[in-house]
C-alpha positions as CSV (number, residue, x, y, z in Angstrom):
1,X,108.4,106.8,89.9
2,X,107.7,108.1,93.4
3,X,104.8,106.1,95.5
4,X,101.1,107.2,94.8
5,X,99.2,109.5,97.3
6,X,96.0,108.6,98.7
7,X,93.8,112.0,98.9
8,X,92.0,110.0,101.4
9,X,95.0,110.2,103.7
10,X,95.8,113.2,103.7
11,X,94.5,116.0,106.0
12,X,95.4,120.0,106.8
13,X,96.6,120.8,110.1
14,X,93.7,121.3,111.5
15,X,92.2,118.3,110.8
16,X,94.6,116.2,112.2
17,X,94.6,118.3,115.3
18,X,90.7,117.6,116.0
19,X,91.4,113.6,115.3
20,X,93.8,113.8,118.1
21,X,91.5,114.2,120.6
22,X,93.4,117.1,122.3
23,X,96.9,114.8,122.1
24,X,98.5,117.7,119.6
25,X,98.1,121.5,119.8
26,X,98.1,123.5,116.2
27,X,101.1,125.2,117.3
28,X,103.1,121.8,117.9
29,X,102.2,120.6,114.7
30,X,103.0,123.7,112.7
31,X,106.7,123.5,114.7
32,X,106.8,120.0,113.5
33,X,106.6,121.3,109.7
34,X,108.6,124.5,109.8
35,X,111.3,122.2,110.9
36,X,110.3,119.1,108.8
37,X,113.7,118.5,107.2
38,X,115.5,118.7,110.1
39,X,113.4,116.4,112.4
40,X,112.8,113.5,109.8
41,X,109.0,114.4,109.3
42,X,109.8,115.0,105.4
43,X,111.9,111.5,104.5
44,X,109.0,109.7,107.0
45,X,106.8,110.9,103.7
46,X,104.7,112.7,106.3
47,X,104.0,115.9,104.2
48,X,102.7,116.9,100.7
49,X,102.6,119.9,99.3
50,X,100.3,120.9,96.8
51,X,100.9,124.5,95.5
52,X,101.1,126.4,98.6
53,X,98.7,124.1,100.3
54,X,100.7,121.3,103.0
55,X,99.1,118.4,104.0
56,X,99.9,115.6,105.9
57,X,99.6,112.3,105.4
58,X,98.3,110.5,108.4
59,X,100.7,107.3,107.7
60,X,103.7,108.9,107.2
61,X,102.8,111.1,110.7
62,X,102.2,107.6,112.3
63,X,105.4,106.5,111.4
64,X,107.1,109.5,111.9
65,X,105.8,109.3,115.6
66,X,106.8,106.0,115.7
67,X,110.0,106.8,115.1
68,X,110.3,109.5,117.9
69,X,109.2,106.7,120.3
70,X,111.8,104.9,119.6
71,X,114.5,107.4,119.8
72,X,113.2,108.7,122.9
73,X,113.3,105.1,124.7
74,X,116.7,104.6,123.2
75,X,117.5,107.5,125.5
């Protein structure tokens, strides 16, 4: 049985682009979907899809950026 999803986590686009206080564009975030099973963004459990609606889930985007921060020091 696959974890349960909290509605209140989970946002559209933009939404999450207004809580980042100018830190993401829509654009970036949109990039960061289209390619979501190559850059890890789906297995971080980042995005849901409901229908033809995505959302995001604000934990699994926190983690998912967490994860890039690592990789990029790592470099």
């Amino acid at each position: 049985m696959e974890d349960a999803v909290d509605f209140r986590d989970l946002a559209r686009v933009p939404q999450i682009v207004a809580e980042s206080n100018g830190t993401l564009t829509e654009p970036q975030v949109r990039w960061w979907i289209f390619n979501a099973s190559s850059n890890g963004l789906m297995e971080c459990g980042a995005i849901v899809k409901v229908g033809r609606s995505v959302l995001l889930s604000r934990a699994g985007l926190n983690r998912w950026l967490s994860v890039q921060c690592r990789q990029a020091e790592a470099r």
